[in-house]
C-alpha angles and dihedrals in degrees: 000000000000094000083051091042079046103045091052095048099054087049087062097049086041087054078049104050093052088052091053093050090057098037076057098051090039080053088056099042089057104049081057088045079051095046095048088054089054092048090044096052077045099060093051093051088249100114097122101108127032096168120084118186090185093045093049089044092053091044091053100037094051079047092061099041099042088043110115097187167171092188111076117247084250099069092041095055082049091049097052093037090063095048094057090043081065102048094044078058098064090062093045128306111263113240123228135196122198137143110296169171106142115279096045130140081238089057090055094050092044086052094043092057108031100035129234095283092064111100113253127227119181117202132205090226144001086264101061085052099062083039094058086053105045085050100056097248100122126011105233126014123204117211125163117250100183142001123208099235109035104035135251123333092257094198084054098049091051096043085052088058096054093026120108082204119108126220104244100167149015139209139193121215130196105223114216112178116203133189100238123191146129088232120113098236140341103287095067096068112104091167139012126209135203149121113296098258104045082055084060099042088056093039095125108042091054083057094054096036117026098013084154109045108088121248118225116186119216133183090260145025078233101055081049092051093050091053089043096061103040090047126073118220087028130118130189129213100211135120145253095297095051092047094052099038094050097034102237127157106238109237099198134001133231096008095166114116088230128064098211103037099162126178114206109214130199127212108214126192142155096279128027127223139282119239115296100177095263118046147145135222125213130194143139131234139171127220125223116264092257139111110279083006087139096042087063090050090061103038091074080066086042099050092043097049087244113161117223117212100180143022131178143158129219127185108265114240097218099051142046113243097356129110152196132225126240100203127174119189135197104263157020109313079225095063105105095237086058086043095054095044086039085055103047086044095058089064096047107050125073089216128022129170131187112221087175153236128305156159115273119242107289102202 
């Protein structure tokens, strides 16, 4: 039994073997395939942008719809987003800004969406990543814009409304939440640190579990995950990227109080996408300070059959009392619906501004 056991096995690494031979020669193909686009925009005099968020979105999405199994559409848009990480690299590595240090939620997302051939540039604070964008010193930035269970990113939502720089693309994140610490067990945390907002995803669960422990709240899950390894007595709430990178035995699992936390992240750059097929559309107005002001901002939606997906106000900086609206519609500012309400809308707001098009999350 064990030489036939034997003897089937090695037919079936041998099939393997021969399909890892041509998935390495198709790699291959199409880097070259990569490399002859990028001589070809060159030679036009049109080299500026390699990167092509529409583009990406369409081959990923024809991926998902045309994969017969058994791996899940997730795996496959990981797969191919690699790939093309890596063929984006031969030209030159993009580089990325997001909120460091190494370890963060942001890192992941800026990982998820760009690949691990991208070149990584962790910021202090959401401001220096849209700084290291506007000056030139990396080409896209992600920054998170709102999570699902505690509301929008409020410092993003001001620095959009200043920035030159255009949304070109959007993720979305699972957020799994860990206990993180180099104790034994959980009686032996005296205090917890994390970023704000992770202390309040896992509020509850601190309550059932460490009520007692003291919760200090730092600028990132990493730098909670530094203090928490070098302090006895100390935990940190962080995820998969803080535990590996700084090397901390997770004491519990999924601590978020919500199952599906989710933080929704933008790439900014200094030009948005073309359409995709499904796209969104992001910008901010104002209303004049008048009754129904608000009601005849949205009638232009309405009266396109434009579909808004979100709406929210935020306090103007230039006035006391007054606001502006953070609005996101279903499609390309380009489709001619979007065009016509874009349009109307422009002669009804005292103050409209275009974030940009772009692909929507491709999961």
């Amino acid at each position: 039994m064990g030489d036939e056991l034997q003897k089937e096995l090695a037919g079936v690494r041998a099939e393997i073997d021969g399909i890892d031979g041509e998935l390495l020669r198709l790699f291959n193909q199409r880097a070259r395939c990569a490399q002859k686009v990028g001589e070809i925009k060159a030679a036009h005099g049109e080299a500026g942008h390699i990167y092509r968020p529409e583009r990406e979105a369409q081959v990923l999405r024809r991926l998902q719809e045309s994969n017969p199994g058994p791996l899940p559409g997730e795996n496959i848009t990981f797969f191919f987003r690699e790939i093309m990480s890596a063929c984006l690299a031969l030209e030159d590595p993009l580089g990325i800004a997001f909120l460091g240090p190494l370890g963060t939620f942001s890192e992941s997302a800026a990982t998820k969406h760009f690949g691990h051939a991208a070149r990584l540039l962790p910021q202090v604070s959401i401001d220096d990543v849209f700084r290291e964008v506007e000056s030139g010193h990396a080409q896209y930035a992600v920054v998170p814009v709102e999570n699902s269970t505690e509301g929008a990113v409020g410092r993003t939502m001001d620095l959009l409304l200043a920035t030159p720089l255009r949304i070109c693309g959007e993720l979305v994140l699972r957020i799994h939440q860990h206990l993180l610490s180099s104790e034994p067990d959980l009686g032996r945390i005296a205090r917890v640190y994390s970023h704000a907002q992770s202390l309040a995803q896992c509020h509850e669960w601190l309550n059932r579990m460490l009520p007692n422990a003291q919760r200090i709240p730092v600028g990132s899950n990493a730098q909670a995950a530094q203090s928490a390894a070098v302090e006895a007595g100390a935990a940190a709430i962080a995820g998969e990227a803080a535990a590996a990178r700084y090397n901390l035995p997770r004491l519990a699992e999924n601590i978020e109080d919500e199952p599906n936390n989710t933080t929704r992240f933008l790439v900014l750059g200094k030009h948005d996408a073309g359409p995709s097929g499904r796209d969104k559309t992001s910008l901010i107005m104002s209303a004049p300070n008048r009754t129904g002001a608000l009601h005849e901002l949205l009638l232009p939606f309405a009266n396109a059959g434009v579909s808004m997906s979100r709406l929210e106000s935020r306090p103007a900086r230039h006035a006391l009392w007054e606001y502006v609206f953070y609005v996101d519609v279903d499609g390309h500012r380009d489709d001619p619906a979007v065009k016509t309400a874009l349009d109307e809308l422009a002669g009804r707001a005292a103050y409209l501004k275009i974030l940009g098009s772009y692909p929507v999350a491709v999961y």
